[in-house]
NUKEVEX-51741 format. One record per residue: residue number from 1; residue in one letter; x, y, z of N, C-alpha, C in turn. Coordinates in steps of 0.2 Angstrom, whole numbers, plus 5000, padded with zeros to 4 digits. Layout:
BEGIN
     n   res    n_X    n_Y    n_Z   ca_X   ca_Y   ca_Z    c_X    c_Y    c_Z
   NUM     A      X      Y      Z      X      Y      Z      X      Y      Z
...
This chain:
BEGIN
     n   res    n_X    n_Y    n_Z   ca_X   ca_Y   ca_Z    c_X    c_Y    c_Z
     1     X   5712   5193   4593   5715   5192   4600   5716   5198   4603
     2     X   5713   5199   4610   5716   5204   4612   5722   5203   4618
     3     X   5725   5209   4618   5733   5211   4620   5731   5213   4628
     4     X   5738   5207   4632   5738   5210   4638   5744   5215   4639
     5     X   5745   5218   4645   5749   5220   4648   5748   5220   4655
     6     X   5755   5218   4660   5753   5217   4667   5762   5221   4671
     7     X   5759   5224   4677   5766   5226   4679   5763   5225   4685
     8     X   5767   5221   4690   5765   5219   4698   5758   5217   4700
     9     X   5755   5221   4702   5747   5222   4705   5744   5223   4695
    10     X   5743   5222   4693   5740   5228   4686   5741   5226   4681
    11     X   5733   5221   4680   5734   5218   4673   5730   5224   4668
    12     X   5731   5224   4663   5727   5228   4655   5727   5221   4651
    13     X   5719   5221   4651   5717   5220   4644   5715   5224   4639
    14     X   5719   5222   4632   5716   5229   4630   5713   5226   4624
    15     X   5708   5231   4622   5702   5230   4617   5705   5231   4610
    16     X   5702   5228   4604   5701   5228   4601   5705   5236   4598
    17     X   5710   5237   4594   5715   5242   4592   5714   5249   4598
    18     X   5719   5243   4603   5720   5247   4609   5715   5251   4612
    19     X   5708   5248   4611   5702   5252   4616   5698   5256   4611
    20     X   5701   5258   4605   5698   5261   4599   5688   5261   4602
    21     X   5686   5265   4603   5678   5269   4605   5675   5263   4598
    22     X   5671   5261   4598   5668   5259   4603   5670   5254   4610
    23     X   5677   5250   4607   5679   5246   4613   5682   5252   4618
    24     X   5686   5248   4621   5690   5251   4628   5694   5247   4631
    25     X   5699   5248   4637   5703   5244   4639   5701   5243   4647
    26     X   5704   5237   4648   5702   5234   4656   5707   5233   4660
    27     X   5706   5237   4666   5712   5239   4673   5709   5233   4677
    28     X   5711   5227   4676   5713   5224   4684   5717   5225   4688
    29     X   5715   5224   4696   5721   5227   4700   5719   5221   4705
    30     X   5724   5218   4709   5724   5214   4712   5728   5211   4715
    31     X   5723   5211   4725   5730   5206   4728   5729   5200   4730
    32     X   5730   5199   4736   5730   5191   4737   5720   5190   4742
    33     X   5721   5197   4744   5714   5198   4747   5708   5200   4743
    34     X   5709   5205   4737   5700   5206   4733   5704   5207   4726
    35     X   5700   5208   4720   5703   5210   4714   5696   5215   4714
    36     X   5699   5220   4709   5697   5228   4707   5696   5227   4700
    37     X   5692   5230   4697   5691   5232   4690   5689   5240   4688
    38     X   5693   5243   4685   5691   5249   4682   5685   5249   4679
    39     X   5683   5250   4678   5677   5252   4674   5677   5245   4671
    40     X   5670   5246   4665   5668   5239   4663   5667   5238   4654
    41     X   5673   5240   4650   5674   5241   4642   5669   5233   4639
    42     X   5668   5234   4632   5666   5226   4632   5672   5222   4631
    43     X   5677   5223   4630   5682   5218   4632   5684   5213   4639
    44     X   5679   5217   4643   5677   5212   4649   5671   5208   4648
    45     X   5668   5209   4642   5663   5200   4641   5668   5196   4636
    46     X   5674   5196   4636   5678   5191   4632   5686   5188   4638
    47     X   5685   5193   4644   5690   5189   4646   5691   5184   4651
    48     X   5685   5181   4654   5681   5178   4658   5683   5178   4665
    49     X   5683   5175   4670   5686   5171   4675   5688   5175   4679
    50     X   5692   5180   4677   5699   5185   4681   5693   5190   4680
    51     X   5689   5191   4676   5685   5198   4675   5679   5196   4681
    52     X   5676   5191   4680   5668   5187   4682   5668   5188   4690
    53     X   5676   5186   4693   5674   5186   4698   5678   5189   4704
    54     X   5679   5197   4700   5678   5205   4701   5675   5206   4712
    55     X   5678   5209   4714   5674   5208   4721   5672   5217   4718
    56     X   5677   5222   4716   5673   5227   4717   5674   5230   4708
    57     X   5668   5235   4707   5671   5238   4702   5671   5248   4701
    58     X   5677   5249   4701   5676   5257   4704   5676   5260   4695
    59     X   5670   5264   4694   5671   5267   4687   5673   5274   4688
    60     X   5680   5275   4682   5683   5281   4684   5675   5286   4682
    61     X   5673   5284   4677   5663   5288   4676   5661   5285   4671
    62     X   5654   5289   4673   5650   5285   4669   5647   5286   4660
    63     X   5648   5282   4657   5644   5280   4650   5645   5276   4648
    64     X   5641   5276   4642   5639   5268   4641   5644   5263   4641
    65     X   5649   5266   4636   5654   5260   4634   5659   5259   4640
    66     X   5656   5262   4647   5662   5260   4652   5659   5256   4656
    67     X   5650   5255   4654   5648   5249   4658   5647   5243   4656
    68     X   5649   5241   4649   5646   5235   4645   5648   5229   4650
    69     X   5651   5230   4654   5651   5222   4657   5649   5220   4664
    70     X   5643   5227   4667   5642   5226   4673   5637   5221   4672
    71     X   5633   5216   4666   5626   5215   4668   5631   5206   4671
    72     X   5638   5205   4669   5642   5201   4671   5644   5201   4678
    73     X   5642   5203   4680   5647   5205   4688   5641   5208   4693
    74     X   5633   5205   4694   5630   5208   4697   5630   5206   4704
    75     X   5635   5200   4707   5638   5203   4716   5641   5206   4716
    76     X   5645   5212   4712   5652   5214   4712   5650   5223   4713
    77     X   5651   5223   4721   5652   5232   4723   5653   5235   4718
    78     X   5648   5241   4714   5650   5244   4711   5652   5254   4714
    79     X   5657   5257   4714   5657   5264   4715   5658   5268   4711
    80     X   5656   5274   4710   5657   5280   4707   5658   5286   4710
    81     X   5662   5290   4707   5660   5297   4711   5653   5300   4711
    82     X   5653   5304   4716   5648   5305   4719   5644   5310   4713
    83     X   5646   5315   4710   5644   5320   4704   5643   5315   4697
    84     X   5643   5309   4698   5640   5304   4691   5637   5298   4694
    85     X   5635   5298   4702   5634   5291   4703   5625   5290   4703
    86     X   5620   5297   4699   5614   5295   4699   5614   5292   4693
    87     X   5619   5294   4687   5620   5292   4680   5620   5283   4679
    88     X   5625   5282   4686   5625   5275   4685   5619   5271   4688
    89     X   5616   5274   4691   5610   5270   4696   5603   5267   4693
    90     X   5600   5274   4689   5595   5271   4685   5597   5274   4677
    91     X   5592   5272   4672   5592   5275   4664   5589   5282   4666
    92     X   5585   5285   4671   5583   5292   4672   5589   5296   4673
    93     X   5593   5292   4677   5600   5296   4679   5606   5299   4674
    94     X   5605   5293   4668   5610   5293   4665   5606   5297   4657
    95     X   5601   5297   4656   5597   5302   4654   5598   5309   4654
    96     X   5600   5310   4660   5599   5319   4664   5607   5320   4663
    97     X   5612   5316   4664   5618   5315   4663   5619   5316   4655
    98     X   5618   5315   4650   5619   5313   4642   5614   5322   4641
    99     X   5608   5323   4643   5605   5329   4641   5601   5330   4635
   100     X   5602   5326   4631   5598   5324   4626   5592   5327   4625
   101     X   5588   5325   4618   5582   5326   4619   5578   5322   4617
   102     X   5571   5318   4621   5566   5312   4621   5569   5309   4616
   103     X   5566   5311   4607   5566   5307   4604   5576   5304   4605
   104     X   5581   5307   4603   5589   5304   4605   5589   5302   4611
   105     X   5586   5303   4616   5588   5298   4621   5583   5291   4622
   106     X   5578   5290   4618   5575   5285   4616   5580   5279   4609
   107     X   5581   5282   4608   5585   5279   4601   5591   5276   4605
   108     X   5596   5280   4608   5602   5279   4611   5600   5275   4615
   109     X   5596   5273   4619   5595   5269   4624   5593   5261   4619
   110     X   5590   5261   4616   5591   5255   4611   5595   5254   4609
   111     X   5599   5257   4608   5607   5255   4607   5611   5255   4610
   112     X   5612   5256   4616   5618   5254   4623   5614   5248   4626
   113     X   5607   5247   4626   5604   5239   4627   5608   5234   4622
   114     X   5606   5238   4615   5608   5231   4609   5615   5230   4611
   115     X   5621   5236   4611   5627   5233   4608   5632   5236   4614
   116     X   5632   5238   4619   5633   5240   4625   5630   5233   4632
   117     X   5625   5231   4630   5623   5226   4635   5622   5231   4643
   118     X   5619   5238   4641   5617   5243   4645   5613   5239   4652
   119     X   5615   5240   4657   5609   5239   4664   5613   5243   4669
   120     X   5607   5248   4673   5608   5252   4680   5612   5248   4683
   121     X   5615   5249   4688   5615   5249   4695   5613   5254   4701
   122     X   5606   5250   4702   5603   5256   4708   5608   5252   4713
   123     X   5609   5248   4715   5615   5247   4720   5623   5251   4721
   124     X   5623   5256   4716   5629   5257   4714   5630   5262   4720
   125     X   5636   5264   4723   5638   5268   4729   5644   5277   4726
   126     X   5643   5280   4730   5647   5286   4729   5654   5284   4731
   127     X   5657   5289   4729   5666   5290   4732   5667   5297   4732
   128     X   5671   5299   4734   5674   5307   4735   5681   5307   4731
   129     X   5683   5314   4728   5689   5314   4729   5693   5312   4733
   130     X   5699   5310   4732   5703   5309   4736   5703   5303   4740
   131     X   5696   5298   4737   5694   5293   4742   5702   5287   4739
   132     X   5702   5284   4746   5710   5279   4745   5702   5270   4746
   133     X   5708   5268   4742   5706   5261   4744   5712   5255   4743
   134     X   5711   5252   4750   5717   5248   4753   5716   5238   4750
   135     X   5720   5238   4746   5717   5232   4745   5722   5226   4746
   136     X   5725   5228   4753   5731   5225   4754   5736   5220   4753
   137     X   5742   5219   4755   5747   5218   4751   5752   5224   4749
   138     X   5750   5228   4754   5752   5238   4749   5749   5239   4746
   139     X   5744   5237   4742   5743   5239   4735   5736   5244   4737
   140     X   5737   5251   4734   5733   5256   4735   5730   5260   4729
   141     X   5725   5262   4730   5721   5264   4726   5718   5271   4727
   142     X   5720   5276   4724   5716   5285   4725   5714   5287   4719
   143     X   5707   5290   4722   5703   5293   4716   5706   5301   4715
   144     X   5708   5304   4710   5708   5311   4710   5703   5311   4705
   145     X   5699   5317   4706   5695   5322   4701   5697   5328   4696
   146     X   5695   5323   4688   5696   5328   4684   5690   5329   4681
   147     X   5688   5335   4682   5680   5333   4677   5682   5338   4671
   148     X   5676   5337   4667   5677   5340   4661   5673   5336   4655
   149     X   5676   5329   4656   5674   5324   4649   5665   5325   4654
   150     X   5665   5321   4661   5657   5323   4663   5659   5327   4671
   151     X   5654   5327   4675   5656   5331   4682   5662   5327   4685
   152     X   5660   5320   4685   5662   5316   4690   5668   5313   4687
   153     X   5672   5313   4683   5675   5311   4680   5684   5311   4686
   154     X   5687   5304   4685   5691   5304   4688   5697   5299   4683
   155     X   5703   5303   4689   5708   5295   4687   5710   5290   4692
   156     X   5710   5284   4690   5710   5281   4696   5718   5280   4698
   157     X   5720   5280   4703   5729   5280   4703   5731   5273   4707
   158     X   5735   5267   4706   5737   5265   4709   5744   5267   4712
   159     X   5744   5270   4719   5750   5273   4721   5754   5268   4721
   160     X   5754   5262   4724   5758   5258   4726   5763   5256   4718
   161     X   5762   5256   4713   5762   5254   4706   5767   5258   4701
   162     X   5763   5264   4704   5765   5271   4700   5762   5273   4693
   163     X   5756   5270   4694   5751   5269   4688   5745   5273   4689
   164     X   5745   5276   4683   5737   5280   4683   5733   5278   4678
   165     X   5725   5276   4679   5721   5276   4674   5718   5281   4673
   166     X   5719   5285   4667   5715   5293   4666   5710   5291   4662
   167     X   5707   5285   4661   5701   5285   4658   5700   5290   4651
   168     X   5693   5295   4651   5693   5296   4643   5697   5304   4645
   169     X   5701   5305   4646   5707   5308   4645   5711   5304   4641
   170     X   5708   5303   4634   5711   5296   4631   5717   5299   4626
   171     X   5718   5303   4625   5725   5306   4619   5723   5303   4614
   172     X   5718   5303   4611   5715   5304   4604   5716   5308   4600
   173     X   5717   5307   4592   5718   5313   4587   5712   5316   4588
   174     X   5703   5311   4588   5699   5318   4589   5700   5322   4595
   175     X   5701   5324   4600   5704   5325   4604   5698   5325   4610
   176     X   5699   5329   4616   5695   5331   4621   5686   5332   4618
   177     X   5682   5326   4623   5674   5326   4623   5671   5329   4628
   178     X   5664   5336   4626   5663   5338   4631   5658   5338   4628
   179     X   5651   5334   4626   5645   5335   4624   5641   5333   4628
   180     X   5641   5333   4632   5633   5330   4638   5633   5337   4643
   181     X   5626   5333   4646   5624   5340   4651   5629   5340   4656
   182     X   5634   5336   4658   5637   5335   4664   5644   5337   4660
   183     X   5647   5339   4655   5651   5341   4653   5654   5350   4654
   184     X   5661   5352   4653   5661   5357   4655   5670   5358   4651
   185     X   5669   5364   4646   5674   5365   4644   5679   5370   4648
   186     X   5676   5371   4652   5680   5376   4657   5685   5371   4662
   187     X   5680   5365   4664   5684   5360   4668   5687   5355   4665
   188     X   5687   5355   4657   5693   5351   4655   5698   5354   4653
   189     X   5697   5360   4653   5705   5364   4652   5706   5365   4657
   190     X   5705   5363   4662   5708   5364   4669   5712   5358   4671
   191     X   5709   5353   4667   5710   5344   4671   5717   5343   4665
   192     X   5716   5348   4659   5721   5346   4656   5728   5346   4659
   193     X   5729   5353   4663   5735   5353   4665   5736   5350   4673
   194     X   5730   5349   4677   5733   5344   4681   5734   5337   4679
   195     X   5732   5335   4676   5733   5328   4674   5740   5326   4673
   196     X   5744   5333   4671   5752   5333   4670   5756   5331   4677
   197     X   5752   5333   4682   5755   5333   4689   5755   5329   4693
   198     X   5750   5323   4690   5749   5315   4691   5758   5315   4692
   199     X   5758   5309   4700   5766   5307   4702   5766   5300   4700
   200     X   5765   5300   4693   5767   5292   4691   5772   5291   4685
   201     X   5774   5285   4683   5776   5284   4679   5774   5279   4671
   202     X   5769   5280   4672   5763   5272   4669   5757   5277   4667
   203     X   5756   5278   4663   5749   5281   4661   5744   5276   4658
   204     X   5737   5274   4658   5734   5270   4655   5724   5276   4653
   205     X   5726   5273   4645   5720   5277   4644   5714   5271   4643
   206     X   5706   5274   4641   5703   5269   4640   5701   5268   4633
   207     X   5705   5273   4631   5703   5271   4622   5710   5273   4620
   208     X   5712   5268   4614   5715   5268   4608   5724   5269   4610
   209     X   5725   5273   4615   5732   5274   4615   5735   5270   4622
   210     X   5729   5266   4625   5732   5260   4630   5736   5262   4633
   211     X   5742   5259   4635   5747   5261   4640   5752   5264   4637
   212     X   5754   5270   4641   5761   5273   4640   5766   5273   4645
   213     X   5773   5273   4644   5777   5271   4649   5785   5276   4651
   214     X   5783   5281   4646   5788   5286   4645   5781   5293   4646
   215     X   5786   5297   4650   5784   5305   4652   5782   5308   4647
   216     X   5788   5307   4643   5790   5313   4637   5786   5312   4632
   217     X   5783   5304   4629   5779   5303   4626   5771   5305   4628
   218     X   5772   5301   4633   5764   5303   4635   5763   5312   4637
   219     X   5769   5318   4638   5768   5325   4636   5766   5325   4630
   220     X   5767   5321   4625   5768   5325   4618   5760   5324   4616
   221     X   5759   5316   4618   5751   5314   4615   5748   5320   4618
   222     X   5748   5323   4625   5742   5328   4628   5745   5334   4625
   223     X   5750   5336   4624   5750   5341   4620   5745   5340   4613
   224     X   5748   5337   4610   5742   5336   4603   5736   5337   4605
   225     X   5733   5332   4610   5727   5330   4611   5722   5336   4615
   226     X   5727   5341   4617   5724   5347   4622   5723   5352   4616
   227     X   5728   5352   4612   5727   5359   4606   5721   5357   4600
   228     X   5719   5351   4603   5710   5351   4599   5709   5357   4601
   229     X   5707   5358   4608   5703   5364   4611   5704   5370   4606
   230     X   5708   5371   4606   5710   5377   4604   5709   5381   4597
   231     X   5711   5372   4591   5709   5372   4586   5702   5373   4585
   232     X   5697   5370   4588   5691   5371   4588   5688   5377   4589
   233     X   5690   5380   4594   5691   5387   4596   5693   5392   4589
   234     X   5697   5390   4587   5701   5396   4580   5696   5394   4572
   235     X   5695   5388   4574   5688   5386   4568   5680   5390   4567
   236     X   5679   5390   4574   5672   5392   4577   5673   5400   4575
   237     X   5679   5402   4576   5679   5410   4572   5680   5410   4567
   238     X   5681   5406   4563   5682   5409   4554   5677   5407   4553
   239     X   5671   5402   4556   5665   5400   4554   5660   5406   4555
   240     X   5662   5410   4559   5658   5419   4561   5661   5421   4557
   241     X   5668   5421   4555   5670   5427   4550   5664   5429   4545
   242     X   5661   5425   4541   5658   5428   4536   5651   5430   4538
   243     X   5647   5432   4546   5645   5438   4546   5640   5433   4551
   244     X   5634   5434   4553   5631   5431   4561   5627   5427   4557
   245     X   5628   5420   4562   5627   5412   4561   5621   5411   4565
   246     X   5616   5407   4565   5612   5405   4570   5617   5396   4573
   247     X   5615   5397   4579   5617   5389   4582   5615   5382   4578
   248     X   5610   5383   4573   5609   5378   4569   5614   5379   4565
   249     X   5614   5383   4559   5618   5380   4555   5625   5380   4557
   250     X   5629   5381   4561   5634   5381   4566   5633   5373   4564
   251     X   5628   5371   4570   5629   5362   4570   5628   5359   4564
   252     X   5626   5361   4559   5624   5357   4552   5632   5357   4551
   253     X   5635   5362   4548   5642   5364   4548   5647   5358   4552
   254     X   5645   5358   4557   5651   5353   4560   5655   5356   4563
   255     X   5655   5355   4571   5665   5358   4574   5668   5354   4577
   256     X   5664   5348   4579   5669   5343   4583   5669   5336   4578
   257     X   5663   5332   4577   5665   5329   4568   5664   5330   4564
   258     X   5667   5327   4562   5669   5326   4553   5661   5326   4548
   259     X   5663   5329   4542   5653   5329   4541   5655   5323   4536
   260     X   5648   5321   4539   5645   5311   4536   5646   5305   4543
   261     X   5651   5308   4547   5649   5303   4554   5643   5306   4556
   262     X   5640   5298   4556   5633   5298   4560   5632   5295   4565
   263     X   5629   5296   4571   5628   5294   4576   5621   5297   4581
   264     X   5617   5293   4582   5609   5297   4588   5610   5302   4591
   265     X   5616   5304   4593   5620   5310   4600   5622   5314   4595
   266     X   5624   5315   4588   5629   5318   4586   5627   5324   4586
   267     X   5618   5326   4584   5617   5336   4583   5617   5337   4591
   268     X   5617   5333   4596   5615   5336   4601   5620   5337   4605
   269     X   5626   5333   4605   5633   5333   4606   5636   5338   4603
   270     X   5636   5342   4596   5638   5347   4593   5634   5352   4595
   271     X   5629   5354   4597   5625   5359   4598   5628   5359   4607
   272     X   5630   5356   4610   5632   5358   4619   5638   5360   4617
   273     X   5643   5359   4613   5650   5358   4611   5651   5365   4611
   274     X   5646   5365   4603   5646   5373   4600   5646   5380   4605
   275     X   5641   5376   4611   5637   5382   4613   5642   5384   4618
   276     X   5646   5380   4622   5651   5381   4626   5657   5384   4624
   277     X   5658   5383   4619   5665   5387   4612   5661   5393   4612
   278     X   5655   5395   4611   5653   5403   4610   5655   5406   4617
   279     X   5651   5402   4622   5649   5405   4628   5657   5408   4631
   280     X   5661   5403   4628   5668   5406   4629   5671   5411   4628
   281     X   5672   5412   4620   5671   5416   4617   5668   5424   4617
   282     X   5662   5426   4620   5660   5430   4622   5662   5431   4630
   283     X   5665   5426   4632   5668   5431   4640   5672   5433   4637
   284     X   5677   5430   4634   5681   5434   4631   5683   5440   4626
   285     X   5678   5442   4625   5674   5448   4620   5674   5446   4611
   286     X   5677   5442   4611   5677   5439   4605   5671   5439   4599
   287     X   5666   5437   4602   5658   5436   4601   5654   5436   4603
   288     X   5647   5438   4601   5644   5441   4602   5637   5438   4602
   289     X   5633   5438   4606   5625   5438   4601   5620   5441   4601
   290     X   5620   5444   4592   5617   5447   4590   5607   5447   4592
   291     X   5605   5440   4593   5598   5440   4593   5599   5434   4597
   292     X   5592   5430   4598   5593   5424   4602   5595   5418   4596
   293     X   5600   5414   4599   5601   5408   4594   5608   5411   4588
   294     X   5609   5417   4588   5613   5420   4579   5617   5424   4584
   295     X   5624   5422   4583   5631   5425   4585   5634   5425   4578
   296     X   5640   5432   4582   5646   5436   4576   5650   5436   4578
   297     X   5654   5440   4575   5660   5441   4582   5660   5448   4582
């Protein structure tokens, strides 16, 4: 059975062990004039009637698991920010967006059809930073821009509320995802310390740790959650310690999962991950590379 939570305007449904990946959690907002949907978890093909008949649905961004329930809602306005909204429109979009290569984005796509219930929306519309949406009764909605997980990546805020959904700013023990082409480890350690500056008191993520309702707590989860970065970072150099690596076996090795998780995306996800921990790494003089592909330190 899954678990609600509601405060004023702002229901959560939440998924299967708090949104736990593959599920995710579901932000209803609503007034006496339209009802809003966060993004689309597949916990939205199980809550019917309050989900079905959605007037709009704003995705803080785009992937799979945060569309599984648009093929339910196709009168239902869909927005995205403008830096993810070709990802939502067609499979070429969202193709260029993920970065992969033919044969894994062939494979992955038969699999966000099977168990994602994957469909575009070429109807889908852009938003900007900072965009507000009035859905009145007071009840207000702003987008702020955090990229880093993808370009376009946001939280949606209801100010009226004091609630944020930060989406896959999700305070997981794996921690912070940056493997697709529209990823950027420079701009999720940037998003990490704004996100602290969000002026609410309610945080809602899309996976696993659901709602939080205390500052102190939700500090503590981004602390943990932020010093992935870093550990990854201090791994990636004992991994050069023992003398120059080529970026294969680097990703055979493993820096972001654990070895024996399998998954279509995983070398290609690790090989982008990797490459941005180097590229890092070498601004900061740290490392090096020696030949094309084979870094030291």
């Amino acid at each position: 059975m899954d678990s609600l939570w509601q405060r004023g305007a702002v229901t959560v449904h939440l998924g299967e062990k708090s949104g736990k990946y593959p599920e995710g959690n579901q932000v209803l907002v609503s007034s006496s004039q339209m009802r809003v949907a966060f993004d689309t978890p597949l916990v939205a093909n199980r809550i019917g009637a309050d989900f079905d008949g959605v007037d709009l649905i704003i995705l803080g961004h785009v992937h799979e698991d945060h569309m599984a329930g648009l093929h339910r809602v196709p009168h239902a306005k869909v927005q995205v920010h403008e830096a993810d909204l070709a990802a939502a429109q067609s499979w070429d979009g969202l193709a260029a967006h993920y970065g992969y290569t033919a044969p894994v984005l062939l494979a992955l796509k038969q699999k966000i059809e099977r168990e994602f219930h994957y469909t575009a929306r070429p109807d889908a519309t852009a938003y900007q930073d900072g965009q507000v949406w009035d859905l009145g009764d007071g009840v207000r909605i702003r987008a702020q821009h955090l990229p880093g997980h993808t370009s376009g990546h946001c939280a949606l805020v209801i100010e009226s509320e004091g609630v944020a959904f930060i989406g896959d700013i999700d305070l997981t023990s794996f921690g912070p995802y940056y493997g697709d082409a529209t990823s950027s480890l420079s701009a999720f350690r940037q998003t990490l310390e704004e996100v602290k500056q969000l002026d609410v008191h309610t945080w809602i993520t899309s996976h696993h740790r659901g709602v939080l309702t205390d500052r102190e707590t939700f500090l503590s989860h981004l602390a943990r959650y932020s010093a992935k970065v870093d550990e990854r970072r201090q791994r990636l150099l004992a991994m050069l310690a023992s003398g120059p690596r080529s970026l294969a076996s680097l990703v055979t090795e493993r820096l972001i999962y654990p070895p024996g998780y399998e998954e279509v995306y995983i070398e290609s996800a690790e090989q982008r991950s990797i490459q941005m921990h180097l590229d890092e790494l070498i601004a900061d003089g740290d490392a090096r590379q020696v030949e094309p592909g084979v870094f030291a330190l």
